[in-house]
C-alpha positions in Angstrom: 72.5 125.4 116.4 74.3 123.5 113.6 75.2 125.4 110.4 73.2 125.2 107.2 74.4 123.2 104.5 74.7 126.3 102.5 77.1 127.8 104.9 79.0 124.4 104.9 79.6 124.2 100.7 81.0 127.4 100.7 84.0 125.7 100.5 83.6 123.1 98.7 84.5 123.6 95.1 83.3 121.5 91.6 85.6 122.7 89.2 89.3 121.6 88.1 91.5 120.5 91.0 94.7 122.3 91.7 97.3 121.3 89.6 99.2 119.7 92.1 96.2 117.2 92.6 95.6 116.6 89.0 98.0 113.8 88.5 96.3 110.2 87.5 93.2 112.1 86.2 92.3 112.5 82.8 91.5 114.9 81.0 93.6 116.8 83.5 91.4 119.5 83.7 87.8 118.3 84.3 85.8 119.6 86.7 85.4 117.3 90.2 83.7 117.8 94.0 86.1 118.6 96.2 87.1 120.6 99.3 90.2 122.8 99.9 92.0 122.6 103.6 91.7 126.1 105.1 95.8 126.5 104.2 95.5 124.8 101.1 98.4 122.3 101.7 95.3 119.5 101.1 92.4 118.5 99.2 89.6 116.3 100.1 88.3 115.0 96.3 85.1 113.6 97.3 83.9 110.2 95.6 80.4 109.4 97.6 77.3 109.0 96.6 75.4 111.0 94.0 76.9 114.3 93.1 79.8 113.0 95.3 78.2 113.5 98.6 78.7 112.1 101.7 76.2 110.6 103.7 74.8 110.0 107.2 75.0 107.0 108.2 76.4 105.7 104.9 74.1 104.5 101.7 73.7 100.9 101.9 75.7 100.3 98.3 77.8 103.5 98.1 80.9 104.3 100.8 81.7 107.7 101.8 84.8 107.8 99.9 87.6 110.6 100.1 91.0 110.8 98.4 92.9 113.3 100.0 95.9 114.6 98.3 98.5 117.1 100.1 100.6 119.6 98.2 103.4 118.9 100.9 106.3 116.1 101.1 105.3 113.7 103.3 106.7 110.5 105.0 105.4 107.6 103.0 103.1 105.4 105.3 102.5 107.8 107.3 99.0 108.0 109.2 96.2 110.6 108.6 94.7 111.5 112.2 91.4 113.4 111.4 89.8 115.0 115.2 86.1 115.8 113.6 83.0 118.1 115.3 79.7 118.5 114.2 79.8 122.1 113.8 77.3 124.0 116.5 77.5 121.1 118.5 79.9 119.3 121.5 79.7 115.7 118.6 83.4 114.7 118.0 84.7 111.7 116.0 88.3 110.3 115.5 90.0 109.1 112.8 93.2 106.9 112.3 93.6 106.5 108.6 96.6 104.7 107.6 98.0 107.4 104.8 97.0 110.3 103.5 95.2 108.3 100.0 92.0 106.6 99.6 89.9 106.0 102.4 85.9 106.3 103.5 85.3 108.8 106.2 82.2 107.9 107.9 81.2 110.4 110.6 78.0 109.7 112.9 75.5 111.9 112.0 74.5 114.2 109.5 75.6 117.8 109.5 78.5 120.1 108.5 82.0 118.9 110.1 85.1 120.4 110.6 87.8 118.0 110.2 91.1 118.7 111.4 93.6 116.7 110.0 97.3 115.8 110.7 100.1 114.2 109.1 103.7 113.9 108.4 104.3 116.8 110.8 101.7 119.1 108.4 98.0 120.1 109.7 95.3 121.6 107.9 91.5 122.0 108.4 88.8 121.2 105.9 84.9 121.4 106.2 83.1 118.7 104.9 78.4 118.0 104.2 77.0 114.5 105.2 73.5 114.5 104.1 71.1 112.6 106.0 69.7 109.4 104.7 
């Protein structure tokens, strides 16, 4: 049985970003949605919809947009693979982003997913809500 969204947010934080993620926002400090990885070498700062969520499928006018920032070195231009699964379930998705930057992660269907994500030779794991529409 898929998680609750409850269980899903636990993670997901709307507060300051670390301080290594905080550079090009102003003030510095403010609070923003995002989502830790699970060994904190990457954040997921979530730009979606209202509230920055992320939807399933996407709202008509608003993409599911995500700009992930990693605390670690990485080579530039190098791809972001994200292996998704609908958690409680055998749903997977796959992701080639080009970099670890901007991007809209659209997954298939609503529900928490675990994302694990790859790049540069680094990995970490990060949990992310899409609502249903």
């Amino acid at each position: 049985m898929p998680v609750s969204a409850a269980g899903c947010l636990a993670r997901r934080i709307d507060g300051p970003l670390p301080v290594w993620a905080r550079s090009g926002f102003h003030p510095p400090s403010m609070p923003i949605g995002h989502v830790m990885g699970l060994r904190g070498d990457i954040v997921a700062i979530l730009w979606g919809g209202p509230k920055s969520s992320l939807y399933a499928p996407p709202l008509p006018n608003v993409g599911n947009k995500v700009l992930w920032v990693s605390r670690l070195a990485g080579k530039p231009g190098a791809p972001l693979r994200v292996r998704a699964i609908l958690n409680g379930t055998h749903r997977t998705a796959a992701l080639d982003l080009p970099d670890v930057g901007p991007s809209y992660v659209n997954l298939p269907a609503p529900g928490c997913w675990t994302l694990d994500l790859s790049w540069s030779g680094h990995r970490d794991q990060v949990e992310l809500w899409y609502t249903a529409t």
